[in-house]
C-alpha positions, 0 to 999 in steps of 0.5 A, spaced: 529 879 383 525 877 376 529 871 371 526 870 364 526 863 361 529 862 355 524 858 351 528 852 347 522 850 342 522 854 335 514 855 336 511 862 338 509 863 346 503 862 348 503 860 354 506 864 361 508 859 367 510 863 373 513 863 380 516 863 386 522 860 388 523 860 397 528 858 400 526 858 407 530 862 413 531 855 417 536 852 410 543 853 412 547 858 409 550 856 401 553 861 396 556 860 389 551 855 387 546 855 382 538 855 381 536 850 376 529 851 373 526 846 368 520 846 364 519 840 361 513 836 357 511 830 355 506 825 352 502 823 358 499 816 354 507 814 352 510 810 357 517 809 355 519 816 351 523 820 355 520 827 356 523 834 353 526 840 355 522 845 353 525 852 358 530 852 363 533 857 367 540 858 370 542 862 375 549 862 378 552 865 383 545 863 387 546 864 395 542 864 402 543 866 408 541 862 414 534 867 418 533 870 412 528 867 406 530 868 400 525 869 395 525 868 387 520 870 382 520 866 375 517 867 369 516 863 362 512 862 356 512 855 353 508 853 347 503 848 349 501 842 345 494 839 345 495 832 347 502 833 351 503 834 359 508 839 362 512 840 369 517 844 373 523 841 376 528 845 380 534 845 384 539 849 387 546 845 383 554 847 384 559 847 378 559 839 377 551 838 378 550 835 385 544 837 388 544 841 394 537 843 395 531 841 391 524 845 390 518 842 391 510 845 389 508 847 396 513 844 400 510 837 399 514 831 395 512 829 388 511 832 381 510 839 379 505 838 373 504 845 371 499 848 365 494 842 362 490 838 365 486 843 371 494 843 373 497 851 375 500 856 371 503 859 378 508 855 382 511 856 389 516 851 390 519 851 397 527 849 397 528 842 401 535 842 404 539 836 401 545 835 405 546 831 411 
């Protein structure tokens, strides 16, 4: 399966960031959530502003079954700004917003740079099972 981004910046695209979003066949079944992909940029000199939602991907009705993958392929074109840093965040969310499973590039804890700064265009974020 394929899902577009939809880009929230104004600019023209430039840029393409792709990916793959596993769920591994050890998680637990779920079913009926949301599969959260955020594409987020921001000043790397400027402590204290927030960064911006530059691209985002829903995806409802977001379900696994346990001894199988489940595998997502992902797709987005962002503007890159000269000077500016940007990365993924992404979770597996119900309706109200509690996280469930969060992606992590390769599997392993910590941010998910993308696109500048010798950082990646293509990702695989493997899904951490959040639940106790």
């Amino acid at each position: 399966m394929v899902l577009a981004f939809v880009a929230l910046a104004k600019e023209p695209a430039s840029t393409k960031v792709t990916g793959t979003v596993l769920t591994p066949k050890g998680v637990k079944d779920y079913s009926r959530l949301t599969l959260e992909v955020r594409l987020y940029e921001y000043h790397p000199f400027i402590a204290d502003k927030p960064a911006d939602l530059v691209a985002e991907l829903n995806h409802a009705n977001y379900t696994h079954k346990a001894g199988k993958e489940t595998k997502t392929q992902f797709a987005m074109r962002v503007k890159v700004k000269p000077g500016m840093s940007y990365y993924i965040t992404c979770f597996v969310i119900d309706a109200k917003g509690k996280r469930y499973l969060i992606g992590e590039k390769d599997g392993k804890r910590g941010l998910c740079k993308v696109l500048t700064e010798g950082n990646p265009n293509k990702v695989n974020l493997i899904l951490r099972d959040l639940r106790k």
